[in-house]
C-alpha positions as CSV (number, residue, x, y, z in Angstrom):
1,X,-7.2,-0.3,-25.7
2,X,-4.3,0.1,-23.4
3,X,-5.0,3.9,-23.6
4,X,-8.8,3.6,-22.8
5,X,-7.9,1.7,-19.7
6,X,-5.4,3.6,-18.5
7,X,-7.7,6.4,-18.4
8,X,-10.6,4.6,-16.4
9,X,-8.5,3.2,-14.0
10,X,-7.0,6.7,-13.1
11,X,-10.7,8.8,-13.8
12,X,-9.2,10.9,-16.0
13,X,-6.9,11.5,-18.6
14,X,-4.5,14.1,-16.9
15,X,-4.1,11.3,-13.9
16,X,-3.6,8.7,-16.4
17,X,-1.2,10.8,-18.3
18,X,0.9,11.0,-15.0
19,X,1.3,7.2,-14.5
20,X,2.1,6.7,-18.0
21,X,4.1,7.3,-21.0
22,X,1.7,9.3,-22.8
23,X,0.6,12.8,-22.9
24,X,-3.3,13.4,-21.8
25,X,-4.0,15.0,-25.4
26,X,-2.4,11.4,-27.1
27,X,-4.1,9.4,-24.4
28,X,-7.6,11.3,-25.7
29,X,-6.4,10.9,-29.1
30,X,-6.1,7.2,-28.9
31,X,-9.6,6.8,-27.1
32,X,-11.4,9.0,-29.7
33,X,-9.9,6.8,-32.1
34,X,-11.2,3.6,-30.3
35,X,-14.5,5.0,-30.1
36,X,-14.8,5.7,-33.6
37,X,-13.9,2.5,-34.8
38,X,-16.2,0.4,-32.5
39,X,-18.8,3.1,-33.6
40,X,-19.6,3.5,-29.9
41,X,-18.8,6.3,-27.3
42,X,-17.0,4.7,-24.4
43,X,-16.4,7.5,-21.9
44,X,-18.4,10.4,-20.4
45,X,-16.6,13.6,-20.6
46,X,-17.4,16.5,-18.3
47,X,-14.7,19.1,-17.0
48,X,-14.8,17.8,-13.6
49,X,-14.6,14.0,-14.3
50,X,-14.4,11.2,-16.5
51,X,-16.3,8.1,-16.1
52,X,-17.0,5.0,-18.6
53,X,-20.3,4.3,-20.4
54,X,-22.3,1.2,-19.5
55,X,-20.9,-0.3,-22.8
56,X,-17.0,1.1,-21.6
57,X,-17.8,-0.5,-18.3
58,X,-18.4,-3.7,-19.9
59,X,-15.8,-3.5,-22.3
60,X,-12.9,-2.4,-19.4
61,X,-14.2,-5.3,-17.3
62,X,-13.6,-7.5,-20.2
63,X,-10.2,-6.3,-21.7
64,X,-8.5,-6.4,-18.3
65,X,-8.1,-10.4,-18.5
66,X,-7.6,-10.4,-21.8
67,X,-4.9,-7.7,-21.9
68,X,-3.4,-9.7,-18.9
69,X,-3.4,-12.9,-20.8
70,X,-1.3,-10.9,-23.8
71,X,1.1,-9.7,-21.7
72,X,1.5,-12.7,-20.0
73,X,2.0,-14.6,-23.4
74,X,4.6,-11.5,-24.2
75,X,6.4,-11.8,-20.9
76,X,7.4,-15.2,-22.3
77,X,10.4,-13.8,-24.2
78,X,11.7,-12.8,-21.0
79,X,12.2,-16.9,-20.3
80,X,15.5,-16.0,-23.2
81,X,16.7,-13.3,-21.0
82,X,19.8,-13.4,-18.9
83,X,18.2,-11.7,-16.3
84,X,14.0,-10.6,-15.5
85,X,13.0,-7.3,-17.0
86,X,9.5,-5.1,-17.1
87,X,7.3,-3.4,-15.3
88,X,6.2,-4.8,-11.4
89,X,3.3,-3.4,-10.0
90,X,2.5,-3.8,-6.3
91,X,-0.5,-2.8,-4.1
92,X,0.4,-1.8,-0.5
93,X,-0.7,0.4,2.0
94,X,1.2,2.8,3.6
95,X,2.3,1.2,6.8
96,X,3.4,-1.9,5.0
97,X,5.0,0.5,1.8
98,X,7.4,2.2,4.9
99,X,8.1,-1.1,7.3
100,X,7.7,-4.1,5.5
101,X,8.6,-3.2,1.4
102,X,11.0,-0.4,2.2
103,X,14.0,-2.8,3.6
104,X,12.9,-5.1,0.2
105,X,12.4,-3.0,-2.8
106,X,16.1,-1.6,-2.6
107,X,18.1,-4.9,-2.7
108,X,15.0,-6.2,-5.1
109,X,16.3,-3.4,-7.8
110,X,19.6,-3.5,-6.6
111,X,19.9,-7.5,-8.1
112,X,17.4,-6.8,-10.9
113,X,18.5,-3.4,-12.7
114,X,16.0,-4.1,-15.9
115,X,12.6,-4.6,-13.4
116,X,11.1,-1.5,-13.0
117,X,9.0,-1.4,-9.1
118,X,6.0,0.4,-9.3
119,X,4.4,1.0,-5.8
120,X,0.6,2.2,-5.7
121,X,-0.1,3.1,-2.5
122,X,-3.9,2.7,-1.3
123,X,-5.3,2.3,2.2
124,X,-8.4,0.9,1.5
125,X,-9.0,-2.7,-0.1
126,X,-8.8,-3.1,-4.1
127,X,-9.4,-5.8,-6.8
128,X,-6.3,-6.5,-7.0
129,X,-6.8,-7.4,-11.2
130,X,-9.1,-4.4,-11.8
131,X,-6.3,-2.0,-10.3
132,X,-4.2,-3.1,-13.1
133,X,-1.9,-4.8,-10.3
134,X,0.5,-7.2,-10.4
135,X,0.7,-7.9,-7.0
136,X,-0.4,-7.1,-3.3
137,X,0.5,-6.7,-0.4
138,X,-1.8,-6.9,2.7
139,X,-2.8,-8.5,6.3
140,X,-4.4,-12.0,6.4
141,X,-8.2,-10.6,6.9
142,X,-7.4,-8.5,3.6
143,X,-6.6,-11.1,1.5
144,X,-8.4,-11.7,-1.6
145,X,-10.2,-14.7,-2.6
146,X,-8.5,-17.5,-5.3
147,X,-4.8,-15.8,-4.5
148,X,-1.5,-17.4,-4.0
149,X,-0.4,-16.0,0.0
150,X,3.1,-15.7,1.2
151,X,4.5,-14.8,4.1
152,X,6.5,-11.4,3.7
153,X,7.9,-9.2,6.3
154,X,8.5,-9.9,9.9
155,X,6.0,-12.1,11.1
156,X,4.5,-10.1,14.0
157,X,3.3,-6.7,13.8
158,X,2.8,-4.7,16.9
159,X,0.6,-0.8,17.6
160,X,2.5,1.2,20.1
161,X,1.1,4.2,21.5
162,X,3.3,7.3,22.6
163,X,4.0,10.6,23.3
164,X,6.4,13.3,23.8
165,X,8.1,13.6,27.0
166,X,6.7,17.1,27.7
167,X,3.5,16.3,27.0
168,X,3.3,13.6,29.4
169,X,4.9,15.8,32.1
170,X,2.1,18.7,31.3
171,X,-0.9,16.2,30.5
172,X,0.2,13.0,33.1
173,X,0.4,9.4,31.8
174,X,-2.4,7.3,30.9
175,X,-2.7,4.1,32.8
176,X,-6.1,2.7,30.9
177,X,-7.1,2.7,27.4
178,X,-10.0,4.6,28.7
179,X,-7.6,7.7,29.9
180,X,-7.5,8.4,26.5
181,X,-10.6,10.2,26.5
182,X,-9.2,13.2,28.7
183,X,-5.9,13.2,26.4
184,X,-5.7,14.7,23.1
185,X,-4.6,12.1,20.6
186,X,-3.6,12.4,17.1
187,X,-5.9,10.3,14.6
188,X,-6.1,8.6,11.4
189,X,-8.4,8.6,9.0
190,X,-9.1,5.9,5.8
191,X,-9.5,7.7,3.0
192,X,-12.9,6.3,2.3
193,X,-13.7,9.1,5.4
194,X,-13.8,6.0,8.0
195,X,-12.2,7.3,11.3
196,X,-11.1,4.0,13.1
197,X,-10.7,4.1,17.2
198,X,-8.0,3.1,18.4
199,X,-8.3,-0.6,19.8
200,X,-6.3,-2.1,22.7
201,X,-6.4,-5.6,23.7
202,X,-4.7,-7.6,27.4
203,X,-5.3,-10.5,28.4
204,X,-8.1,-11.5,26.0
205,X,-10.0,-8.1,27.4
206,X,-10.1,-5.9,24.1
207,X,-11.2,-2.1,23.9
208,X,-12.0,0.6,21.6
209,X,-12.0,4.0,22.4
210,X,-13.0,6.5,19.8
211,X,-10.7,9.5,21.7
212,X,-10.6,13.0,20.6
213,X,-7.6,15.4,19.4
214,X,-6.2,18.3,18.1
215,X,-5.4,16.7,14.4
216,X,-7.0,14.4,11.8
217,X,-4.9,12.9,8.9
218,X,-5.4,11.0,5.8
219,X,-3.3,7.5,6.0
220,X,-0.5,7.2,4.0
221,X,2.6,9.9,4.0
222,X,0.6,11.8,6.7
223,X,1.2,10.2,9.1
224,X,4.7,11.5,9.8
225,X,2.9,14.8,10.1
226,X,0.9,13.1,13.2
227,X,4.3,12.1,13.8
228,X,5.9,15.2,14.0
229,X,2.9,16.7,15.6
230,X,3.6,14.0,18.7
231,X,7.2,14.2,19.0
232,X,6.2,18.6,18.9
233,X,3.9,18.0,22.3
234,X,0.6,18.4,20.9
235,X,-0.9,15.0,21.9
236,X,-0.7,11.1,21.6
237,X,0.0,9.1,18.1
238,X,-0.8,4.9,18.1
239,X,1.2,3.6,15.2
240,X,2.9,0.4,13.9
241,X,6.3,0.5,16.5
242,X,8.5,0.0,13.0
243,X,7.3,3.5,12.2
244,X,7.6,4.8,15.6
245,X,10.9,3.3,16.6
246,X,13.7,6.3,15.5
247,X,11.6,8.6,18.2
248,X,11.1,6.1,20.7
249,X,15.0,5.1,20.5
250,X,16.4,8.7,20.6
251,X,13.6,9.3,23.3
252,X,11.4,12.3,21.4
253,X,9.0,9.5,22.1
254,X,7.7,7.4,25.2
255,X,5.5,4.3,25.0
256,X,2.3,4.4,27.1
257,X,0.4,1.9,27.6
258,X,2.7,-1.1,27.1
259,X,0.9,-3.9,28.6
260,X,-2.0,-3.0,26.4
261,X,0.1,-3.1,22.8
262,X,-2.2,-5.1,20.1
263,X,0.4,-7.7,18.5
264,X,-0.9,-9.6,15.3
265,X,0.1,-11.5,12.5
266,X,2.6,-10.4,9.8
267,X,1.4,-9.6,6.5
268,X,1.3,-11.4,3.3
269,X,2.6,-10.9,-0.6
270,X,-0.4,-12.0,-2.8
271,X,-0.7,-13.1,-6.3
272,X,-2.9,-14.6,-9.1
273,X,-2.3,-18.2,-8.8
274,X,-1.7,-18.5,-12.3
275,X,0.6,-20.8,-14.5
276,X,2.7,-18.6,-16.3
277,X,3.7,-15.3,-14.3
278,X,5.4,-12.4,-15.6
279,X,9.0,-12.5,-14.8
280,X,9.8,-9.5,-12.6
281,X,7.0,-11.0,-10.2
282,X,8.0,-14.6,-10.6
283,X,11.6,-12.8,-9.3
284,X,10.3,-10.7,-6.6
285,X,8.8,-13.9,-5.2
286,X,11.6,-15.6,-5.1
287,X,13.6,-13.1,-4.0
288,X,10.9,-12.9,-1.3
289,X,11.3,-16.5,-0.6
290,X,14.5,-16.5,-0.2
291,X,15.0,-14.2,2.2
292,X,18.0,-12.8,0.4
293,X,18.0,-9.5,2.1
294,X,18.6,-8.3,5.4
295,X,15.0,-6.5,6.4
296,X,17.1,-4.7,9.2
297,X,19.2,-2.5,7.0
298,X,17.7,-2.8,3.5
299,X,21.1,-4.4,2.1
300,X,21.1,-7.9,0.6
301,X,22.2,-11.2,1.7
302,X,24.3,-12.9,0.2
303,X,24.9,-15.8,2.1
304,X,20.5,-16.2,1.5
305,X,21.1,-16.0,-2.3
C-alpha cells in the first residue's frame, strides 16, 4: 500500500523510486502484487505516464488518513526515546526554502541527529495531506483550512527591485513603477505557466505592471540564474531583499524604486491540528517556538534553549 502510493503521488514509478528506498522494478513489483490480491487493476500504465484508476483514485484518497493514523500510532514508541527520531517532511516554496528554513533546518538537525528533514519544494499551493506532508510552510493567504498556524521566520517580508550598476548607467533609473515598461526586466514564472506582474504599492496607491524582458524563469532554484543575469547587466530582477541582499551589500546590485518596496506579513509553519503528532514535528515546532536559533547566521541559541 505504501508502494502504490508512493507511485501516485510521484506519477510514476522511476520518480517515486528516487524519493524512496526502493527500486522502480520493486516498487512495480509490490503494486502488481496489490492488484492481484484486491483482484482489481489500480494504475494505468502507458510509457509516458502513470495515472490511478477511478477505483486507485478512491482507494489512495482513502489510505492516505488511514496510513497517517498508523504511523501516527507507530510514532508513539518514539514517546520511549531519549531523543525524536524519523522522517519530517515539509512543504515550502522556494523563497521561503532559501530565507526563512535555510537559517532553521541546520541547527534543527544539528540538536536532532536521528530526524531526518525532508524539504519538497513546490511553488504552487498543495493539500498539504494528499502530498504526503508532514508540514507546511507558507504566507497567511496560503494557508489551508482546519490547520494549526505559527509564526515562523522574520515577521516582515519585503520585494526589492534592482539592478546592476552598468545597467542603470546605460538604461537610466526608473523613477515610477510604470518605467518599467521601457526597461528589460527579468521575470518569474509559477510553474502552473502563470506569469505574475510585478506589483508595487505607496501610500495605499498599488500598481501592477506586466513589464517585458530578455529572460523568463521557472520559480524555485532559478531564480539565481535571474540573479546572475541582473548582477551580469542584462536587465532588472524584483525579489524577496533576503535573497537579494549579498549583491545589494557588495554593490553588484542597486535598489530602484525604494519608496515603492511592497512589505507584508511573515510567513507561517502549518500543521494538522491533531492530538498526537509525530515526534520529529512535535520537535521542529518547538524548536520553532522557541526560537532557539539565531535566523541571522543559521547557528543555534543556546541561551533560547
Amino acid at each position: 500500500m505504501l508502494a502504490f502510493l508512493s507511485v501516485v503521488r510521484a506519477g510514476g514509478f522511476r520518480e517515486a523510486a528516487r524519493t524512496g528506498d526502493m527500486s522502480a522494478s520493486s516498487l512495480s513489483e509490490a503494486v502488481r502484487r496489490l492488484e492481484t490480491r484486491l483482484g482489481v487493476r489500480l494504475l494505468n500504465r502507458t510509457t509516458r505516464s502513470v495515472r490511478p484508476t477511478e477505483v486507485g483514485a478512491r482507494l489512495a484518497e482513502r489510505l492516505v488518513p488511514a496510513l497517517g493514523e498508523v504511523e501516527a500510532a507507530l510514532d508513539v514508541v518514539n514517546l520511549y526515546r531519549d531523543r525524536p527520531a524519523g522522517t519530517l517532511r515539509i512543504n515550502v516554496p522556494a523563497n521561503i526554502a532559501r530565507t526563512v528554513l535555510a537559517p532553521i533546518a541546520v541547527p534543527f538537525l544539528q540538536r536532532y541527529p536521528d530526524v531526518r528533514l525532508e524539504v519538497v519544494v513546490e511553488d504552487s499551493f498543495v493539500d498539504l495531506i494528499a502530498a504526503g506532508c508532514d508540514a507546511g510552510i507558507r504566507y497567511d493567504e496560503r494557508l489551508e483550512q482546519d490547520m494549526i498556524a505559527l509564526p515562523i521566520g522574520p515577521r516582515a517580508q519585503r520585494l526589492i527591485t534592482a539592478a546592476a550598476p552598468s545597467y542603470l548607467a546605460a538604461r537610466g533609473v526608473p523613477r515610477h513603477p510604470r518605467d518599467l515598461l521601457q526597461h528589460a526586466c527579468l521575470r518569474g514564472q509559477f510553474s502552473g505557466g502563470a506569469t505574475p506582474p510585478w506589483e508595487f504599492e505607496r501610500d495605499g496607491e498599488v500598481i501592477r505592471v506586466d513589464a517585458p524582458g530578455p529572460l523568463l524563469v521557472r520559480t524555485g532554484a532559478a531564480f539565481d540564474l535571474a540573479v546572475q543575469a541582473a548582477v551580469a547587466g542584462l536587465g532588472i530582477v524584483h525579489l524577496f531583499d533576503d535573497w537579494l541582499a549579498p549583491e545589494v551589500t557588495s554593490g553588484a546590485l542597486v535598489p530602484v524604486l525604494e519608496d515603492w518596496c511592497q512589505t507584508f506579513e511573515g510567513a507561517f509553519l502549518y500543521y494538522p491540528g491533531r492530538k498526537h503528532l509525530p515526534s520529529p514535528l512535535r520537535a521542529f515546532v518547538e524548536f520553532v517556538r522557541s526560537g532557539a536559533f539565531d535566523a541571522g547566521d543559521g547557528k543555534a541559541n543556546p541561551a533560547a534553549s
